[in-house]
The first five atom37 places (N, CA, C, CB, O) and aatype in JSON, in Angstrom:
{
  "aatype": [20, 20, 20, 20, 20, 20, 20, 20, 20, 20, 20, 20, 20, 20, 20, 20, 20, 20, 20, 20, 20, 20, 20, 20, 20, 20, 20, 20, 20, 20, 20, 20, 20, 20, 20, 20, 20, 20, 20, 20, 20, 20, 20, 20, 20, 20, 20, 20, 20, 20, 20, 20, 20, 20, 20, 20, 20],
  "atom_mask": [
    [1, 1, 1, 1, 1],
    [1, 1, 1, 1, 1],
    [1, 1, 1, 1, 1],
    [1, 1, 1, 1, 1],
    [1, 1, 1, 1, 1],
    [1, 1, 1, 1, 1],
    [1, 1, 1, 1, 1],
    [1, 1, 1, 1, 1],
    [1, 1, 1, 1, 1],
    [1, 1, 1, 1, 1],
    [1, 1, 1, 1, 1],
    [1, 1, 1, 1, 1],
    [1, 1, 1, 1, 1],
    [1, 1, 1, 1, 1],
    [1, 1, 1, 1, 1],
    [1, 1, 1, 1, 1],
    [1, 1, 1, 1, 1],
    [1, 1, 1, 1, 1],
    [1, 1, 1, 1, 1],
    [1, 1, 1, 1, 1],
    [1, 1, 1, 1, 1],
    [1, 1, 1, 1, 1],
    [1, 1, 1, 1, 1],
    [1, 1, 1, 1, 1],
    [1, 1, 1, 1, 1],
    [1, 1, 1, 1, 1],
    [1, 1, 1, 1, 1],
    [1, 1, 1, 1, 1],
    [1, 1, 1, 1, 1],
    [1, 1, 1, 1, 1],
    [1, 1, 1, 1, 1],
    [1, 1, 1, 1, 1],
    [1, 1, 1, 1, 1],
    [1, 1, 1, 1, 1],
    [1, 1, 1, 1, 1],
    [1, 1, 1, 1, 1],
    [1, 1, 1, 1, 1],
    [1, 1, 1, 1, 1],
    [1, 1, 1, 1, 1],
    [1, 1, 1, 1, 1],
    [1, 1, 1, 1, 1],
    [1, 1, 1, 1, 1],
    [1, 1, 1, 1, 1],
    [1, 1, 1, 1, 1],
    [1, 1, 1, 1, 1],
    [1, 1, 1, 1, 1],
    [1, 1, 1, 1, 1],
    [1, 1, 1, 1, 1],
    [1, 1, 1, 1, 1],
    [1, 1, 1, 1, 1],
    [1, 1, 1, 1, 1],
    [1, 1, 1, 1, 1],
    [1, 1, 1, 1, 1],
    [1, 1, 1, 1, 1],
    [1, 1, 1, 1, 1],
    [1, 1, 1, 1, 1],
    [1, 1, 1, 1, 1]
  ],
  "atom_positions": [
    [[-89.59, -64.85, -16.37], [-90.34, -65.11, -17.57], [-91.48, -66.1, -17.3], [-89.43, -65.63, -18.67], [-92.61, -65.98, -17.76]],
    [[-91.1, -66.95, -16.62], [-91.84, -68.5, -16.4], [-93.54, -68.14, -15.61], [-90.58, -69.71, -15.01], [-94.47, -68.94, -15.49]],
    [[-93.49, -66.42, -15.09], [-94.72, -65.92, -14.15], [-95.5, -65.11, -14.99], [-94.32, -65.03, -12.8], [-96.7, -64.89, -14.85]],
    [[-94.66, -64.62, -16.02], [-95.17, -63.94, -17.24], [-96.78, -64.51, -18.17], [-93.82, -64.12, -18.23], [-96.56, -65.44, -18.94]],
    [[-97.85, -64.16, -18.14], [-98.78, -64.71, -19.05], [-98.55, -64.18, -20.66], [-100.24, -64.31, -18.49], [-98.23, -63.05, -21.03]],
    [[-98.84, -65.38, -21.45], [-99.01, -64.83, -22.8], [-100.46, -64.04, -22.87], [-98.93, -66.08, -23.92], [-101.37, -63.96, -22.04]],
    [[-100.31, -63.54, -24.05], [-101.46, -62.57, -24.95], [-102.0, -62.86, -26.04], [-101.05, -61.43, -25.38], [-101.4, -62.46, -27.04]],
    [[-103.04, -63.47, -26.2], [-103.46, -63.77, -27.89], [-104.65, -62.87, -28.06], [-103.97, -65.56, -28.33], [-105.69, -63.07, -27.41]],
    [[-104.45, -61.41, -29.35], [-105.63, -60.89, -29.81], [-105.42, -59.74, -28.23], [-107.19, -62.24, -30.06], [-106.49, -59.53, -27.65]],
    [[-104.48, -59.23, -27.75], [-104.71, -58.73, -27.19], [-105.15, -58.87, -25.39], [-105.16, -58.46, -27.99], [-105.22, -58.22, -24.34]],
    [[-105.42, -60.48, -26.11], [-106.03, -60.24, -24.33], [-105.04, -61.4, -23.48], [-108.24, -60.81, -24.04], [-104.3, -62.14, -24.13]],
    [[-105.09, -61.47, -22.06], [-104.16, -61.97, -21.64], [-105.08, -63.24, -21.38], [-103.39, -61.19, -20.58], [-106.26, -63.2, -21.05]],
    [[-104.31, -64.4, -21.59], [-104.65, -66.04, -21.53], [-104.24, -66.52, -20.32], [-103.92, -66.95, -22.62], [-103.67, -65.82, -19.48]],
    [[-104.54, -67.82, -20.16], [-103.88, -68.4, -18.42], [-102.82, -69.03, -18.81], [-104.86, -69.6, -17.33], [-101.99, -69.3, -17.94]],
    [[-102.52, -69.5, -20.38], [-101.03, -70.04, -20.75], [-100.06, -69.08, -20.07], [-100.7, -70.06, -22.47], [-100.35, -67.96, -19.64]],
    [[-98.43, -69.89, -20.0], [-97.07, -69.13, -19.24], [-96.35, -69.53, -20.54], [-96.29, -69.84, -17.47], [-96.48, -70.33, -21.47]],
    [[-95.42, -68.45, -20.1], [-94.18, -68.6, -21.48], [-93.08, -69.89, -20.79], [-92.97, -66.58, -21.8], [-92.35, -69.89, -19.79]],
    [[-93.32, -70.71, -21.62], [-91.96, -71.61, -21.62], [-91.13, -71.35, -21.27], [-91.45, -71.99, -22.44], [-90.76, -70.18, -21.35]],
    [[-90.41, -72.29, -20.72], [-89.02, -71.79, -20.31], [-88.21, -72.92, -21.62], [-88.55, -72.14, -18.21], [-88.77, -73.82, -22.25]],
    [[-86.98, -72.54, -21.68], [-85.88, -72.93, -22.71], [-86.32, -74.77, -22.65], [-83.9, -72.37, -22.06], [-86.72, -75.53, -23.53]],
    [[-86.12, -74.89, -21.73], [-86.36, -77.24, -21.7], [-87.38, -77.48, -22.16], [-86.58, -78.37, -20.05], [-87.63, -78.26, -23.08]],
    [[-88.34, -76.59, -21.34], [-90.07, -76.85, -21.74], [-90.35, -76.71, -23.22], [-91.17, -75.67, -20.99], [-91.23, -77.38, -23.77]],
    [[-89.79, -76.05, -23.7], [-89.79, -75.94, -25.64], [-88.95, -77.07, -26.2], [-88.93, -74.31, -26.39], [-89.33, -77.71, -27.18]],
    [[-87.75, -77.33, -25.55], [-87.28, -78.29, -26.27], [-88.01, -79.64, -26.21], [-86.01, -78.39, -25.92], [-88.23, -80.22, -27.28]],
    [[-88.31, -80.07, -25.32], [-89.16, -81.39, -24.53], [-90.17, -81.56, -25.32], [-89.81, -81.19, -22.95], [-90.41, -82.63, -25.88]],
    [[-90.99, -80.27, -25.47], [-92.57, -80.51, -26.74], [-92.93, -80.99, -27.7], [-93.06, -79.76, -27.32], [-93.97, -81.59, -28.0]],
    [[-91.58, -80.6, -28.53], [-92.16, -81.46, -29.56], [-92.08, -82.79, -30.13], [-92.02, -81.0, -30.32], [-92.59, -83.21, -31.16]],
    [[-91.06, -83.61, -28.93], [-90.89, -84.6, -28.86], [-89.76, -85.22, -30.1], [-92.14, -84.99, -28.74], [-89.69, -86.44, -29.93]],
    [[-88.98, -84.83, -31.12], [-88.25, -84.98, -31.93], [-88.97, -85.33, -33.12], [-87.39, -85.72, -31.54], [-88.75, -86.15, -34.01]],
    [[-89.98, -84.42, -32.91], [-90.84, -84.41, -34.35], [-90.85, -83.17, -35.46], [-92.37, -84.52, -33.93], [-91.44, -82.96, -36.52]],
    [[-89.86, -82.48, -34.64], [-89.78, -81.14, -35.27], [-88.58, -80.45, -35.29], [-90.61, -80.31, -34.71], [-88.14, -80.13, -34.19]],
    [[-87.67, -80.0, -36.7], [-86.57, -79.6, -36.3], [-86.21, -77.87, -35.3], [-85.96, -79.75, -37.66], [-86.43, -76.86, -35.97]],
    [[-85.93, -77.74, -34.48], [-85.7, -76.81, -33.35], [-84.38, -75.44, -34.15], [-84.96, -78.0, -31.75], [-83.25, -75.75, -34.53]],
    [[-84.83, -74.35, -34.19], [-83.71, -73.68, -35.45], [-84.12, -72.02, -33.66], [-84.76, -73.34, -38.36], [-84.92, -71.14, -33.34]],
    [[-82.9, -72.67, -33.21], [-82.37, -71.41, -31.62], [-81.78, -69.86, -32.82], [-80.08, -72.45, -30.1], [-80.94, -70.12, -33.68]],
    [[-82.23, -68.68, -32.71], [-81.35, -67.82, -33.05], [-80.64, -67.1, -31.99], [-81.9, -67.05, -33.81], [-81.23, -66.17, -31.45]],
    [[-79.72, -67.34, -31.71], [-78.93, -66.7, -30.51], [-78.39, -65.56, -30.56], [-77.95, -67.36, -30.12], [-77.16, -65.53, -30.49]],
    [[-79.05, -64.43, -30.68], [-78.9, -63.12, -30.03], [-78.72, -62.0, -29.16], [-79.15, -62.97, -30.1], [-78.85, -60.79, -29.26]],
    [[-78.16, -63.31, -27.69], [-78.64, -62.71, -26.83], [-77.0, -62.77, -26.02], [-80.11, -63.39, -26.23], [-76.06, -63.36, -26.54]],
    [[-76.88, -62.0, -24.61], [-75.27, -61.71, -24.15], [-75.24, -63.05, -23.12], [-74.89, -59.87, -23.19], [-74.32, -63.24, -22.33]],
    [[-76.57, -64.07, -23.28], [-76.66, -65.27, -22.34], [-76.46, -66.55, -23.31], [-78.2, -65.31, -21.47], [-77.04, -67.63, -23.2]],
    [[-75.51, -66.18, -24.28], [-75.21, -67.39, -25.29], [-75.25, -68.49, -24.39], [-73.74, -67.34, -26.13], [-76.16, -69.27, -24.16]],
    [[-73.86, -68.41, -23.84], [-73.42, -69.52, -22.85], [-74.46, -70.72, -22.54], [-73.12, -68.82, -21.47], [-74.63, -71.87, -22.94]],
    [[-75.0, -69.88, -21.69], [-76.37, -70.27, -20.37], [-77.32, -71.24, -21.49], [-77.64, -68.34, -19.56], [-77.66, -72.43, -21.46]],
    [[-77.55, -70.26, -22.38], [-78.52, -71.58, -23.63], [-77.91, -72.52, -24.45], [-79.36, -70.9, -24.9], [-78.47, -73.45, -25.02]],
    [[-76.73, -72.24, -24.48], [-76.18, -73.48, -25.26], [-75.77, -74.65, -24.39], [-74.93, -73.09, -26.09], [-75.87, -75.79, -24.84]],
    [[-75.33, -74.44, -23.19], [-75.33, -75.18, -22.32], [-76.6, -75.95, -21.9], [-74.86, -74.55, -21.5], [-76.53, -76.99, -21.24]],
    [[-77.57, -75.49, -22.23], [-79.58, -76.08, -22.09], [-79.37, -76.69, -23.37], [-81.33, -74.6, -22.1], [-79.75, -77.86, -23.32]],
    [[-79.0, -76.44, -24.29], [-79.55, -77.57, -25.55], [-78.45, -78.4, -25.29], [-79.66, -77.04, -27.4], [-78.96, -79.45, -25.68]],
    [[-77.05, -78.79, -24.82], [-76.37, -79.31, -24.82], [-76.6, -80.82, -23.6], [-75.49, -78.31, -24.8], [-76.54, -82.03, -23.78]],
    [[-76.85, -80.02, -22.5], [-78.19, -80.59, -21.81], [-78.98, -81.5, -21.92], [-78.93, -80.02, -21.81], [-78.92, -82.57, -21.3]],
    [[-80.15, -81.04, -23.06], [-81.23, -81.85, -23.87], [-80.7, -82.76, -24.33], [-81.92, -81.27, -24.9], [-81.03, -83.93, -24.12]],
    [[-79.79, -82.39, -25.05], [-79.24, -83.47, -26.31], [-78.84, -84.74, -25.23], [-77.54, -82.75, -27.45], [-79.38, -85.84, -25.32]],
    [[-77.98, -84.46, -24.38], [-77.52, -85.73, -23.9], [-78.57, -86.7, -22.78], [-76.14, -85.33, -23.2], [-78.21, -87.68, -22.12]],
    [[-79.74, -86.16, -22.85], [-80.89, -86.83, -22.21], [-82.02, -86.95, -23.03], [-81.3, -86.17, -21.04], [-83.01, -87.52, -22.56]],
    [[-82.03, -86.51, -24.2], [-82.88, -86.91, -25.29], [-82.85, -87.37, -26.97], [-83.47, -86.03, -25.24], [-83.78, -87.71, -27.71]],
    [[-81.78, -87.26, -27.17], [-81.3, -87.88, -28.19], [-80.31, -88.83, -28.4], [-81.08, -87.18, -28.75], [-80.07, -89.23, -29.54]]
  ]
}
């Protein structure tokens, strides 16, 4: 994902898609963070916010 470029309007930008820390880290605890977990890698991400939490809050 992390080699992946985003797209705005179609066209491709030099921004990269975040990875899971890099989103949490951004907004610095200025913003509440709402994960919908849909995915068969529950685990793997809850274990990353669990992670965060104990080095940033």
């Amino acid at each position: 994902m992390r080699q992946l470029p985003l797209t705005a309007t179609g066209k491709i930008t030099h921004e990269m898609i975040a990875m899971l820390e890099e989103a949490l880290i951004a907004p610095k605890g200025n913003i509440l963070i709402d994960l919908d977990l849909k995915a068969d890698r529950n685990r793997e991400v809850i274990d990353v916010v669990k992670q965060w939490q104990r080095h940033f809050l």
